[in-house]
C-alpha positions in Angstrom: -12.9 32.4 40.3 -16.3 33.5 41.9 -16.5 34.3 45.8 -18.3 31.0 48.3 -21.4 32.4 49.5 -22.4 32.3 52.7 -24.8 29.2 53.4 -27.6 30.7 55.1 -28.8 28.7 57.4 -25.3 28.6 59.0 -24.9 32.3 60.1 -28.4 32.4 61.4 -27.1 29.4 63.9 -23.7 30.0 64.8 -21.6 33.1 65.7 -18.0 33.8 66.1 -16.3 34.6 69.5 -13.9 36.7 70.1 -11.2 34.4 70.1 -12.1 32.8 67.2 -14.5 29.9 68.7 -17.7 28.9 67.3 -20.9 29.3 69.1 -23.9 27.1 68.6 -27.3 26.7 71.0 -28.0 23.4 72.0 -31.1 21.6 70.4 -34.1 20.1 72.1 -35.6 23.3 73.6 -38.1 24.0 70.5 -40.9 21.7 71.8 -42.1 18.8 73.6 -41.0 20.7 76.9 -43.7 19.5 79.4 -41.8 15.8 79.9 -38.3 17.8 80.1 -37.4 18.5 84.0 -36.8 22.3 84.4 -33.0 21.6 84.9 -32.6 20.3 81.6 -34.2 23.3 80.2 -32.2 25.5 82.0 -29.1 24.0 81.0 -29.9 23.9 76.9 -30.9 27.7 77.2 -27.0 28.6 77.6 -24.9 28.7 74.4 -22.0 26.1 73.9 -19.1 26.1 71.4 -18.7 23.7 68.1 -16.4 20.8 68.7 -13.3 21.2 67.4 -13.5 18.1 64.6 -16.7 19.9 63.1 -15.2 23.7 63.3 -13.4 23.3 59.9 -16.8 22.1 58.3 -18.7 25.0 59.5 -16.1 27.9 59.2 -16.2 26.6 55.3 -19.9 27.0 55.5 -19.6 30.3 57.2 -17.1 31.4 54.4 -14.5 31.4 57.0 -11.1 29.8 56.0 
């Protein structure tokens, strides 16, 4: 039976912590900034982690089991 690949656009977007957590970045900070107040920029610059109902989903696209 032939290996999963690696879906690409997941393992440019998320990253594994040491622990074994997910790591995402928050969306909203592409564009459209100039209406956004410079707190809620500030706070979707820091990383956050994957919720734990969507980790299986994106360990399976990471080729993680």
């Amino acid at each position: 039976m032939p290996k999963i690949k690696t879906n690409s656009g997941a393992k440019k977007r998320f990253a594994l912590t040491g622990s074994g957590k997910i790591k995402r970045k928050h969306a909203y900070k592409s564009h459209i900034l100039t209406k956004k107040t410079k707190k809620q920029k500030r706070n979707l610059t820091q990383t956050g982690l994957v919720h734990k109902t969507d980790e299986r989903n994106v360990k399976f696209l990471l080729g993680l089991k």
